[in-house]
C-alpha positions in Angstrom: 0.0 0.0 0.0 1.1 3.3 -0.9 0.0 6.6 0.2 -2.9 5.4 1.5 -3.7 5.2 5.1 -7.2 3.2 4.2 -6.8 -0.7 4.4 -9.2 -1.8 1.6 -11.7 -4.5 2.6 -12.0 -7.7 0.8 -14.3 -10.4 1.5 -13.3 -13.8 2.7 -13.7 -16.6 0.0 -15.8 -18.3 1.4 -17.6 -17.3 5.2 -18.9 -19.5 7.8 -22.6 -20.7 8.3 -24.6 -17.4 9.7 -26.4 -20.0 12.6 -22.8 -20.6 13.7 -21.8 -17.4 13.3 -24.9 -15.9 15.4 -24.7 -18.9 18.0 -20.7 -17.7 18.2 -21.4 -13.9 18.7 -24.2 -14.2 21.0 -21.9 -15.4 23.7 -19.7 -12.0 23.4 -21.7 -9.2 26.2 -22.3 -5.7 25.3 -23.0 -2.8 27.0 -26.4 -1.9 25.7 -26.9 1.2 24.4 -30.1 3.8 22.9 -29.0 5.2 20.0 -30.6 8.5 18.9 -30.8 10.7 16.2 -32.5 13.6 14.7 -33.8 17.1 16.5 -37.0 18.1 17.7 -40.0 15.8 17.3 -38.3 14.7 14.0 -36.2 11.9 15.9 -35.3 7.9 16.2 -33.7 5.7 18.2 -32.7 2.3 18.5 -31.0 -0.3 20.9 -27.5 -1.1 19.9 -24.7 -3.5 21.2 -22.3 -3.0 18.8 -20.4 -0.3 19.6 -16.4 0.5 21.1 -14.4 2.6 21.5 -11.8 4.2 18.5 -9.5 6.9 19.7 -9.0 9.1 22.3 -6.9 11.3 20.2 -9.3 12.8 19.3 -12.1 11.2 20.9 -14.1 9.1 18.6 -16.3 6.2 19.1 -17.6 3.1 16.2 -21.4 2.3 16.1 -22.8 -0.4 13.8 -26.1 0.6 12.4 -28.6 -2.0 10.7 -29.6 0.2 6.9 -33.2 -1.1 7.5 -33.4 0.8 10.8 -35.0 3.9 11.1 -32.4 5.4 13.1 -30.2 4.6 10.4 -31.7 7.2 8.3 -31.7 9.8 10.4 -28.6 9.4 11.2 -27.8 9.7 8.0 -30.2 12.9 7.8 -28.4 14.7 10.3 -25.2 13.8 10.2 -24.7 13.3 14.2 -25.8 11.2 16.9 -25.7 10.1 20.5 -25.3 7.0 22.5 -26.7 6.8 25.9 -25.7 4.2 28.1 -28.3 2.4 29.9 -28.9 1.2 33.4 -29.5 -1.7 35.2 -33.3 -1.1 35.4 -33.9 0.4 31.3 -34.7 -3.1 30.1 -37.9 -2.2 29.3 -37.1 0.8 27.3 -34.4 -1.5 25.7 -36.9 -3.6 24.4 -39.1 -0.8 23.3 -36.0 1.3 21.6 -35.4 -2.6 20.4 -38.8 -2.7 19.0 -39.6 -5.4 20.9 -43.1 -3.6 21.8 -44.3 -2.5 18.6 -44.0 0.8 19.2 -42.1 2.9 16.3 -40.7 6.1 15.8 -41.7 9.5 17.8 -43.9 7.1 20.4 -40.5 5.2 21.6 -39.6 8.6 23.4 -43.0 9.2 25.3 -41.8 7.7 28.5 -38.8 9.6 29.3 -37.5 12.9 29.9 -34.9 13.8 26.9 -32.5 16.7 26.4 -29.7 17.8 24.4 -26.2 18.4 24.1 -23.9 19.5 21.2 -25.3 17.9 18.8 -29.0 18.3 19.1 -29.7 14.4 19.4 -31.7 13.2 21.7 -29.9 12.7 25.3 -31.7 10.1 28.0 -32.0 12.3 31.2 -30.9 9.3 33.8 -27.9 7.6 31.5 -24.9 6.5 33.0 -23.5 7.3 30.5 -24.2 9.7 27.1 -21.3 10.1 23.8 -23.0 12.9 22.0 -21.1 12.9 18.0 -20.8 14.0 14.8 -20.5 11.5 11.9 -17.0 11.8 10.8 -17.1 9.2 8.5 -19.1 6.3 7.7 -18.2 2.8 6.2 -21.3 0.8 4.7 -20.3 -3.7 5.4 -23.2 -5.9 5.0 -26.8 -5.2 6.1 -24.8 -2.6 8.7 -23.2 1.0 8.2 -20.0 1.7 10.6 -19.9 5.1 11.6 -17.4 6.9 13.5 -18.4 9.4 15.4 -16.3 12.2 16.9 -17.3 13.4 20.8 -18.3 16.5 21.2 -19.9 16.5 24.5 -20.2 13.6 27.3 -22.1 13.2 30.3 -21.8 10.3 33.3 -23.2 9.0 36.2 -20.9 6.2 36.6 -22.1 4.1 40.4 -24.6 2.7 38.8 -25.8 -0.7 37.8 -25.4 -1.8 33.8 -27.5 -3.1 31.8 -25.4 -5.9 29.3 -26.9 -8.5 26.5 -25.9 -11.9 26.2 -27.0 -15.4 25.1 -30.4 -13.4 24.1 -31.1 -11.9 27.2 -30.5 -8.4 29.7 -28.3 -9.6 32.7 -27.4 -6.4 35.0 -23.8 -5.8 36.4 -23.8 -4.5 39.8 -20.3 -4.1 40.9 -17.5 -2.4 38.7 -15.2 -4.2 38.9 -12.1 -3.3 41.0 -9.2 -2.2 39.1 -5.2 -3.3 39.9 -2.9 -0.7 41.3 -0.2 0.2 39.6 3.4 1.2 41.2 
């Protein structure tokens, strides 16, 4: 490769089974996450577990994004987004960002106080935690998009319980876990 930082993806010859491949990544937990877009009463969300971390220089954050979603579009729409981080006790509005109760669009957010940061996304009020971003690039893979999203503005109310999927089901953390010390 020359002067090109971009490593340009090419698909495997030949992939595994997609039941194995789903029974495989159903056993990795992830934090579970809203994921909201848009401004005003023009907005969608949706429950994601794929996301990480990218860089802290500058801060920046990965979210994969089904294209059939609605949030995908308005994503899309307006260029930002933000991720709240949800608590031990937001399985309910998990399921319904999830769409696991039918409900769709505006009538997802009814329940819940929202704000705003930076962006103008829509911010959960009682998050642990909230990444508010600007799309700074966005890679479409599959039925998903990867975007990166640069951090403008963060809140956090760490001390709380987390809400995590795995094996096809919420489990809550409780404890953080202790970290080592370090000489």
């Amino acid at each position: 490769m020359t002067g090109s930082s971009r490593v340009e993806w090419k698909p495997a010859p030949s992939f595994a089974e997609v039941s194995d491949f789903r029974l495989a990544m159903r056993e990795v937990a992830g934090a579970v996450t809203i994921v909201t877009a848009g401004k005003g009463e023009d907005r969608r969300g949706l429950t994601v577990t794929a996301l990480c971390s990218l860089s802290t220089d500058p801060p920046s954050l990965i979210v994969c994004v089904n294209k059939s979603s609605e949030g995908h579009k308005m994503i899309q729409r307006y260029g930002s987004f933000c991720v709240n981080v949800v608590a031990g006790d937001h399985g309910e509005r998990a399921d319904r960002f999830a769409g696991r109760t039918g409900l769709r669009g505006e009538d997802r957010f009814a329940a819940e106080h929202w704000t705003t940061l930076a962006t103008g996304a829509p911010v959960m009020a009682d998050a642990i935690a909230v990444l508010d971003c600007d799309v700074i690039d966005a890679l479409d893979r599959g039925t998903h998009t990867i975007f990166i999203g640069g951090v403008r503005a963060v809140q956090c109310e760490p001390n709380r319980p987390a809400l995590v999927y795995r094996a096809g089901q919420y489990q809550v953390v409780h404890d953080k876990p202790s970290l080592p010390e370090f000489a």
